[in-house]
Every structure is written in C-alpha cells, then in structure tokens.
N, C-alpha and C positions, 0 to 999 in steps of 0.2 A: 414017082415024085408027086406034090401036091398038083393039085391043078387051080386055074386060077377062081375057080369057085370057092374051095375050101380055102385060098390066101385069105380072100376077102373077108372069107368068113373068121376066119384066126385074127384077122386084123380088127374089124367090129368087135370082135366078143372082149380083147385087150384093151380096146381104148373104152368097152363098157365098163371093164374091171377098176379101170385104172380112173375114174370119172364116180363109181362106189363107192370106191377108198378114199378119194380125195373127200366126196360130200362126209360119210360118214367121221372121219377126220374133222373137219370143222364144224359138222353138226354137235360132233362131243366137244369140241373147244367153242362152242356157243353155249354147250348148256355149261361149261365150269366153266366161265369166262367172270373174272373178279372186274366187279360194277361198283361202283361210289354212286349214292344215290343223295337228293337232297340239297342239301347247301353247305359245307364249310364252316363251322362255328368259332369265335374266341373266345375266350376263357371270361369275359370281363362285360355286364350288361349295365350299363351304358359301353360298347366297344370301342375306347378314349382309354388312352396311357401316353406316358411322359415319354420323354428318353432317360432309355437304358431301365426299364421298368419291364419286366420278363409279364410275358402275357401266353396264356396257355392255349393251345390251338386244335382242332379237332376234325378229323374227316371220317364219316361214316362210310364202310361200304358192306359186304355182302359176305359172308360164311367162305366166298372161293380167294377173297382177297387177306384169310387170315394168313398171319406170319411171313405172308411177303415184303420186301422191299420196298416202301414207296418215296419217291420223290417230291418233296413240297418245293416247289418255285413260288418265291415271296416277290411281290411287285408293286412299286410306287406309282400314283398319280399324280403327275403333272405338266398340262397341258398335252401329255404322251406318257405313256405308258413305258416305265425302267423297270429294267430287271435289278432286285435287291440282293439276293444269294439264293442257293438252292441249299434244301437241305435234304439228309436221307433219312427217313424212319423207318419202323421195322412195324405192323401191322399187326395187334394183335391177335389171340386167338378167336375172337369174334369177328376178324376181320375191319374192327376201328384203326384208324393210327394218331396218335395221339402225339402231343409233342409242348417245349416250351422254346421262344425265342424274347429277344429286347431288340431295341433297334436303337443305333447311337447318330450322331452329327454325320457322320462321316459317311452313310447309307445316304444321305439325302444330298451329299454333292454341296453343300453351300446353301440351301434352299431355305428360306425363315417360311413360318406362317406355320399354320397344321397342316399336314400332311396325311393324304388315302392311300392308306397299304391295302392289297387282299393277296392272296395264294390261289395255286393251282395244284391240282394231286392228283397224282397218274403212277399204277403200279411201274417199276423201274426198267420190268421187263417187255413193256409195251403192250400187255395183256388187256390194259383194262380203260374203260373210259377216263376221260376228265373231268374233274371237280375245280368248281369255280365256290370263293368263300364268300362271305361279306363282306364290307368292309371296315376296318380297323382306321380311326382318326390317330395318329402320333403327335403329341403337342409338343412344336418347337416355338420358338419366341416371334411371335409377331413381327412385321416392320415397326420399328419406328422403338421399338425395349431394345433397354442392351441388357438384360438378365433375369431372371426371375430364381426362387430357391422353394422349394417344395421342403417342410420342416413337417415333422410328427415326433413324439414323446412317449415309449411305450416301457413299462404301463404309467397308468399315469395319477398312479395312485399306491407308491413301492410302500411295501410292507416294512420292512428294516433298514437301517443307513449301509448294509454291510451288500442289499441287491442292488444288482447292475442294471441299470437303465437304459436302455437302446435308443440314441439319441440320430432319428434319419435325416439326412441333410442330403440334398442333391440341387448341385448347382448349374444353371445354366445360364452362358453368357454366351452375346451375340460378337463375333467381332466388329462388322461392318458398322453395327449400330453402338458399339462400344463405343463415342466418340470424346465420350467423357475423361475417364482411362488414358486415351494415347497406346502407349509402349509401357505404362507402368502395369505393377504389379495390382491385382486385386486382394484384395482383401474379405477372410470371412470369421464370424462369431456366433457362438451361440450366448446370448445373452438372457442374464436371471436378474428376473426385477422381480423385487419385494415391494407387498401393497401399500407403504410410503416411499416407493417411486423411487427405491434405490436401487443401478443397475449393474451388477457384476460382470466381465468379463469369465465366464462359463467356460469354454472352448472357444481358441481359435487359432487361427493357422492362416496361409498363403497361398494364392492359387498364381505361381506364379507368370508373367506376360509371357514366357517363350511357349507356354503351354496351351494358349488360346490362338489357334490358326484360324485362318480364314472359313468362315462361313458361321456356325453354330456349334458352340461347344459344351460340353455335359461332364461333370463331376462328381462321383458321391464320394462325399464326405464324413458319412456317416460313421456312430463313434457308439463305445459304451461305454457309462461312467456311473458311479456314486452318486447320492445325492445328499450331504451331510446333513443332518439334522439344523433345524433353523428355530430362531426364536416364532417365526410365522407360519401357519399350516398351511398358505395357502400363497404359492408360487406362481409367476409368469415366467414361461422359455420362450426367448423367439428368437431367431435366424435373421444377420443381414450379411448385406453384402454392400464394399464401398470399395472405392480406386484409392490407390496408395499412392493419393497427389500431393507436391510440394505444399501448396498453399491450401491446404487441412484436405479432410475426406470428404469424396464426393461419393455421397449414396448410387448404389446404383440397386439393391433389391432387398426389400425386408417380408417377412413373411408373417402368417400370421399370430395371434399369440397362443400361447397353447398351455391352460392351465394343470399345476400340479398338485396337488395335496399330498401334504406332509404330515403323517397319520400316527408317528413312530413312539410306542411305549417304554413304559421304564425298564419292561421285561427284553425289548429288542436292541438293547444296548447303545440306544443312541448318544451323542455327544449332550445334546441340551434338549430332550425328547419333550412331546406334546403330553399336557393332561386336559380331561377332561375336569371344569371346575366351573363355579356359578361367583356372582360378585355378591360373596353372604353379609346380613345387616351390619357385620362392623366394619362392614367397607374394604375386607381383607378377600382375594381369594382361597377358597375352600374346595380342595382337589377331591378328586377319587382316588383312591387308593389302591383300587384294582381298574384302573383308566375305565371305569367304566359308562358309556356314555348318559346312563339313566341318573347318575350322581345317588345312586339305591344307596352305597357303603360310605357317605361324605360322614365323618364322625357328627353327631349332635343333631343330626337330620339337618342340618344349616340350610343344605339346598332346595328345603322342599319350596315351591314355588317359585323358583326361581329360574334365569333365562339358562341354560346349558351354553356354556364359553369353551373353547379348545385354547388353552394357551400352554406357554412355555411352562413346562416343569419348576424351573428356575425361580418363577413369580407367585408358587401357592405360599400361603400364608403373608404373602405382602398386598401392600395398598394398591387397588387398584384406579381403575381412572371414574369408573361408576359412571354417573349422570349429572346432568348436572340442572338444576330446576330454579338459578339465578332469582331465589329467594334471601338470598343476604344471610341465609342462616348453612353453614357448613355443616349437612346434612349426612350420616351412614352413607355409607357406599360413593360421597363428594370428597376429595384432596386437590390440593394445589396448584397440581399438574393440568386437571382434567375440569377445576372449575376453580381458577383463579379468583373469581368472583364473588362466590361464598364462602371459598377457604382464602384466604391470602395469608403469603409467605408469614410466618412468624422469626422472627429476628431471633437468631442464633438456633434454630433447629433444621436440620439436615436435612436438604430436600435430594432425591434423586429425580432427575429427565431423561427419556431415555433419548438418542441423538446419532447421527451418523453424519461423515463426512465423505462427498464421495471422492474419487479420486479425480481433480482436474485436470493430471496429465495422461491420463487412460493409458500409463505404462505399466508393465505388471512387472519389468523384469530390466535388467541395466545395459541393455542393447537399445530396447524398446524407450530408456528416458534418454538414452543420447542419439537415439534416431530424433526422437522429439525437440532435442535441445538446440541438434542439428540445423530441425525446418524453421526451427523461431530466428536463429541466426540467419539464414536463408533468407528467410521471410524478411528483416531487418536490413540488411546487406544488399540488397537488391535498391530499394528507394534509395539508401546512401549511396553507393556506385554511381547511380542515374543522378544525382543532385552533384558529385562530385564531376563529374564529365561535363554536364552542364557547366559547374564553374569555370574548371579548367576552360573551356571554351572562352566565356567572358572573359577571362584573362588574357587567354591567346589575343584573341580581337581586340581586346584594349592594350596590346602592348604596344602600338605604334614600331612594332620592332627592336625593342628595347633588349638586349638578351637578356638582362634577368627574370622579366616577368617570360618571355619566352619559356626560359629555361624550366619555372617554376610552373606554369599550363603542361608541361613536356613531364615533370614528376608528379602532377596531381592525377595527372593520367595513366599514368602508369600504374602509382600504388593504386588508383582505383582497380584498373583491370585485375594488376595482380592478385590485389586480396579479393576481388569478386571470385577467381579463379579459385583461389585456396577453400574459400569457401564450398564451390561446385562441389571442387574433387574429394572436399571433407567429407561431404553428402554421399558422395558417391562412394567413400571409402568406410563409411557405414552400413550403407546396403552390403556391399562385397563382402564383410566381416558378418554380419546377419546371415548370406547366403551359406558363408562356409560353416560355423555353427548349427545350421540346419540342416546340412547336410546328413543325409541317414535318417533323420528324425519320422519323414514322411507326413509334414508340416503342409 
C-alpha cells in the first residue's frame, strides 16, 4: 500500500495539476476575450433627433468579439436613470456591431421637454466588457407647446408633373398641454401658397382625439404626391396643425415654409408648363423654343438684352405687364394692366386681368361644406338660445301668476332647449357621417 509520504505527495502533485489547468484555462480566455474599447457613437453629429426619427448606432470592439451576439440596453435620463428596451445585434466580422433604432412617446412614460438617451453593449454571453455611448438628445415638446410638425419637400425642384414628391410631415402633439383642443379632433394640411398669396388646401387629413393619450404623442403623416404644373415657377409648401373647434380653428403648429420650383418643359408633358421668355420691344412675350434658358433660339434675336422671365407657356406671344415709367406716354413693353397710368383702358377694346378667388368656406368636398354650415348655425343658435331663456325668464317673473304668460315663459323654454338640442346633435351627426366615410381611407 501507499504510505503516507507518497499520499501527500499524489495529493500536492493533483491539486498542482489542477491549479495549471485552471490558470492556463483563463489565461487563454484572457488573451481571446472580446473587448469594446472607446466610446459608443450615433449615427447623427449634432446627436439631437425628433421622435420616431431612426438614428444609427455604433459599438466598436476587438477582432475576438466578431459575429458574436451582442446586447445594446438603451436608457433615459431623468432625474434616474430608466431602462428604454434592449436590443440584440449580431457583431460583425470586424467585430463592430452596428445597428438602427427611433424612440416614440410612449418610451418616455409621459415626459415633455428633450430627453438623454445613451446605451450600454456587452457580448450576450457575458465574455466581454461594457460599453457606455454618448449621449443622444430626443426632442419631445416642451412645457408649455401643445405640438410642433417637422415638414420637408423632397426634391424640391421635380423635373416633370408625372414625379412623385415625398411630401415628410411628422406630427407632434402634447396632451396635457393640448388645452386648446379639449376632446376634439385635430386637425392637419399641407398647404400651397402661390406668390400672390393664394392658398390651396394641398393634403390633408385628421388626427383623430381618441388617438392622442396621455403624455406626448408622435405621428407621421408623411405622403407622395404630384405636383401639377402651375401658371407660377415658384411655389410655397408648408404644414399646419389646428383643433377642430366649434367656434373656428384654433392653431396649434405650423411649420416652416419650404420653397418649390416648377421648372416643367413643353418636352415633359406638362398640363400648363414654364417657358423660358424675355418682355421683347412690342411689349409681347417672346419664348424659347427649345425652353432654353439663354433665349439663344428666341426667333428675330428679340431677346437679346433683355431680362430672362420663366413664365407660363400659355402667355408667349401675349402682352405682358412690362414696366412701368408713369411718363403719360404708353410705352413698348407698358399695357393696362401693369401701368394704368400711361396706358388707360381704351373704350370698347378687350382687356384681360389675371384674378383669383380664394375659397371662403375652406371646404373642398360636401361633408366638409355641411360640417361648415353645421358650425355657422351652432355658432348662431347658441346667442339665440341664451337671449330666448333670458326672455322666457322675464316673462316667468312678470307674470304675477297669470297662467298664460306662465304658460308661454314654460314654451319659450322649451323650444329654446329643444332646437339648441337639435342643433347639438346635428353637429354631432356630421362628425359621425364624416367618421364613417373615412373609414379605411387612412385619413
């Protein structure tokens, strides 16, 4: 049998062996041990984004952390530190992991103001250090806004009336500060105002109240649409947002303007396309014929020296508005229109003006004139109601008891309530028919 010299010794030499193994063991998983070294990047310098605006994110680490697993935990600041969501990427073969996220209302719990996001990234299998990012600002609405809309135009300068236009609209509105609103619906537009200050309803649609819960809410709205050719090259888009209140709209965000240029030739098929044209000596314009903007091909050289115009197709060869140099003498390139003063009207010859009407009841469609028709009766209906009750009262009080005047305070009160009532529920039986119509639409 052993003796107790050689146990000891069998015992030592094992727990050497076994003490080898283990260091060599974690000496090799120190030297391939996947490291994230650095700082955390976003996608975005200034790192400031809206909601629901995808922002790209980046963790560097080491050759042993390629194609692994990694876990990005996103987290808000305020006042404490919240966890936002985790997410898993997959590390590429350099060992980066790379990735895109947005962040909506609903991440922030209720919270207005901007908001500090950053992350943290750690391989998934617990192998590797932590990575802390910088931080990312999310811009939510302030105290004290109920909305703001972030508007763009791309491109903003289409080639033909037949391209599509990417029209971005993202809405945000506060509830708590919503106090304007109530429970109604809001309202959104893109609107096109031409450089006489005429403004079209463009696109629009409904954001409606059950859809705005508590805290900060975020919508894109964004559309692609045509842009039909116009007598003007040069367009205004902009974005608002207003409450869909009784007694008219009340603004709640408009955005900024965002110019277009309508550049479309005779070759690009448009409806009432742009030429390029000068106001030549008989006061007529004189086009290019190949749109070109040097006026090189104008027949008779007409344009030489002359200012380069972009107008409507429609207007070459006709009088233009010219100049006007209130000499009393109705001078080449002076008419009627443009200089009253040294041309005046001549009795029995045919003037044209050009002229627009906008529309006063800003309905485009026959739900939209009896929603309108609706709130003017509303509007009316209301002071009469109130002056009828009033009377009925005076009468009440000056009847000494009399039942007839009685009786007569007892019917003036009545028809007032009821037809206030009918009224109401008229109002109210137009939204419902509006709701059901839009149904599906995605309005």
């Amino acid at each position: 049998m052993f003796s107790n010299k050689k146990i000891k010794t069998y015992i030592v030499s094992f727990f050497v062996a076994v003490i080898v193994v283990v260091g060599l063991f974690y000496a090799d998983s120190a030297k391939a041990a996947c490291t994230f070294s650095g700082t955390g990047a976003w996608g975005k310098n200034p790192a400031v984004v809206d909601l629901n605006e995808s922002v790209a994110f980046t963790a560097p680490g080491n050759q042993e952390c390629a194609n692994k697993s990694v876990l990005i935990e996103f987290y808000g600041k305020s006042g404490f530190d919240f966890r936002i969501r985790t997410m898993a990427v997959r590390a590429n073969s350099a060992g980066i992991s790379t990735g895109t996220i947005s962040f909506n209302a609903s991440d922030f719990s209720g919270r207005s103001g901007n908001q500090t996001v950053y992350y943290k990234a750690k391989a998934e299998d617990g192998s590797s250090n932590e990575l802390t990012s910088q931080n990312l600002t999310v811009k939510l609405l302030p105290p004290g806004n109920g909305g703001d809309v972030k508007f763009d135009v791309q491109p903003r300068a289409p080639s033909s009336p037949s391209q599509s236009v990417n029209f971005t609209v993202r809405a945000t509105l506060n509830k708590t500060e919503l106090v304007n609103c109530g429970s109604r619906d809001v309202r959104w537009a893109v609107i096109q105002k031409t450089p006489d200050n005429v403004k079209l309803f463009f696109q629009q649609g409904v954001i409606r109240a059950s859809e705005v819960t508590a805290g900060t809410f975020a919508k894109d709205l964004s559309f692609q649409k045509q842009i039909q050719a116009s007598r003007f090259s040069n367009l205004i888009f902009y974005a608002e947002l207003w409450c869909d209140k009784t007694f008219g709209p009340s603004p709640v965000a408009k955005s900024s303007d965002i110019p277009v240029t309508i550049s479309y030739s005779s070759e690009s098929g448009g409806q009432n396309p742009t030429a390029y044209a000068c106001l030549a000596s008989d006061g007529k314009y004189a086009c290019s014929k190949g749109n070109k903007s040097d006026l090189s091909d104008v027949p008779n050289n007409a344009c030489a020296g002359k200012t380069v115009l972009q107008i409507a197709r429609g207007l070459c060869g006709l009088s233009g508005s010219g100049t006007c140099n209130n000499n009393g003498i109705c001078d080449a390139g002076e008419n009627s229109f443009g200089c009253s003063r040294d041309c005046p009207v001549t009795p029995g010859q045919t003037q044209t003006f050009p002229f627009s009407i906008p529309n006063p009841l800003q309905a485009n469609n026959i739900v939209e004139l009896i929603n309108v028709i609706a709130t003017w009766l509303f509007m009316i209906a209301i002071p009469i109601a109130v002056v009828m009750i009033v009377y009925a009262g005076i009468i009440f009080l000056t009847s000494r008891g009399e039942p007839a005047k009685v009786t007569q305070a007892k019917n003036i009160l009545l028809y007032a309530v009821v037809g206030l009532a009918i009224i109401m529920i008229g109002k109210g039986f137009i939204t419902l028919i509006e709701s059901i119509l839009n149904l599906g639409t995605g309005s």
